[in-house]
N, C-alpha and C positions, 0 to 999 in steps of 0.2 A: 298290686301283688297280693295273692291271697294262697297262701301256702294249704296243698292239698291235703297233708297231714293232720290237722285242726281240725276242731267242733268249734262252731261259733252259734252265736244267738243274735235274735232281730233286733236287739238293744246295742250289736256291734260288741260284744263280747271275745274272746275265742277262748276254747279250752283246750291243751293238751295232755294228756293219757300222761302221766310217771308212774309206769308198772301198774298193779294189781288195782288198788285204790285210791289210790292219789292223783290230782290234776292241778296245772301250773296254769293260772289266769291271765289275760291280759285285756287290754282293746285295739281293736283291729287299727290297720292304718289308715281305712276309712275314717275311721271315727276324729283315731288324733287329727288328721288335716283337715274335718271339719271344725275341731274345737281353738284349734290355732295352736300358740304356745301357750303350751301348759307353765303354770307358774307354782300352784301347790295340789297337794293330793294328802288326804284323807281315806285312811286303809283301818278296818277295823285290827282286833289284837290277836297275837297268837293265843287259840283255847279257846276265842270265841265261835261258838255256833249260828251256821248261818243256814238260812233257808233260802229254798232255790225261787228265783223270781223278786227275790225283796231285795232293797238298797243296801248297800253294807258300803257304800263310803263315796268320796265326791272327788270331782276332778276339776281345779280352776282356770280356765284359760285367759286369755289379756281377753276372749271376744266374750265369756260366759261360764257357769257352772255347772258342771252335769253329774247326774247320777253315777255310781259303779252298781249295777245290780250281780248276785250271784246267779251264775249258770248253772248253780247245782247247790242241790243241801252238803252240807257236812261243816267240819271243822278246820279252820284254820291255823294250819300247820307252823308257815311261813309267810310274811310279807316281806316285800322288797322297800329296807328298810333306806339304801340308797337314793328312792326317790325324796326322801325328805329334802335333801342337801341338792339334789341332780333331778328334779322335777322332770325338765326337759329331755330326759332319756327315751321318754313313753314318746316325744315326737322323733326323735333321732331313731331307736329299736325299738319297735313297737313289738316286735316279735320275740326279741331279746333281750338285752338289756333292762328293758321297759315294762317288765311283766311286772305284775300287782301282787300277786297270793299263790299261795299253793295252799291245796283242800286237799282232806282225808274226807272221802265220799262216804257219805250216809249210804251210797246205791250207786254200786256201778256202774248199773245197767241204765243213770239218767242220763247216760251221753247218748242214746237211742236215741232220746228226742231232739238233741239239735242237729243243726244246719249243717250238711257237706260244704265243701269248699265252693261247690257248682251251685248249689242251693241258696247259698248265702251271694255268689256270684249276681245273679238273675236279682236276689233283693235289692241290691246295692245301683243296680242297673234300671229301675225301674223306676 
């Protein structure tokens, strides 16, 4: 399932648009059923500045560790501070539930540069 409303990136990212400048992070559900069950997560802080392309926090599964990269510069707004306690949300809703951060975009117009839903389709397929 890969919802056609979304921006995602090649690191299996997605982002969704809230209104003018803001966008709600997560990782797609490719990614969570590659990583297995998630057990903890590592989110940077609300106020922290992040740049797009760099690490800003870790995902631990029972198989392995993975990066969270940002999709986009700006600040962060909000994290989902639920996963602390409920880790396993990001495998249960990955679209919901399971999201990571909200960002206040340095630039709105960096959702240009990622993936359609069909784009990122075709990656995941290949």
């Amino acid at each position: 399932m890969i919802p056609d409303e979304l921006h995602y990136t090649p690191e299996h990212e997605w982002v969704r648009r809230e209104g003018d400048d803001e966008v709600t992070i997560g990782i797609t559900d490719f990614a969570q059923d590659a990583l297995g069950d998630i057990v903890y997560v590592s989110l940077p802080e609300v106020g922290e500045a992040l740049g797009g392309g760099t690490s800003v926090g870790e995902l631990e599964s029972t198989k392995s560790v993975s990066d969270v990269y940002a999709p986009v510069s700006g600040a962060v707004v909000a994290r989902n501070d639920a996963l602390e306690q409920t880790p396993d949300l990001i495998n249960s809703d990955p679209y919901g539930e399971g999201w990571l951060l909200r960002v206040k975009l340095d630039d709105p117009s960096a959702l240009d540069g990622l993936l359609d839903a069909a784009g990122y389709g075709d990656q995941i397929a290949s």
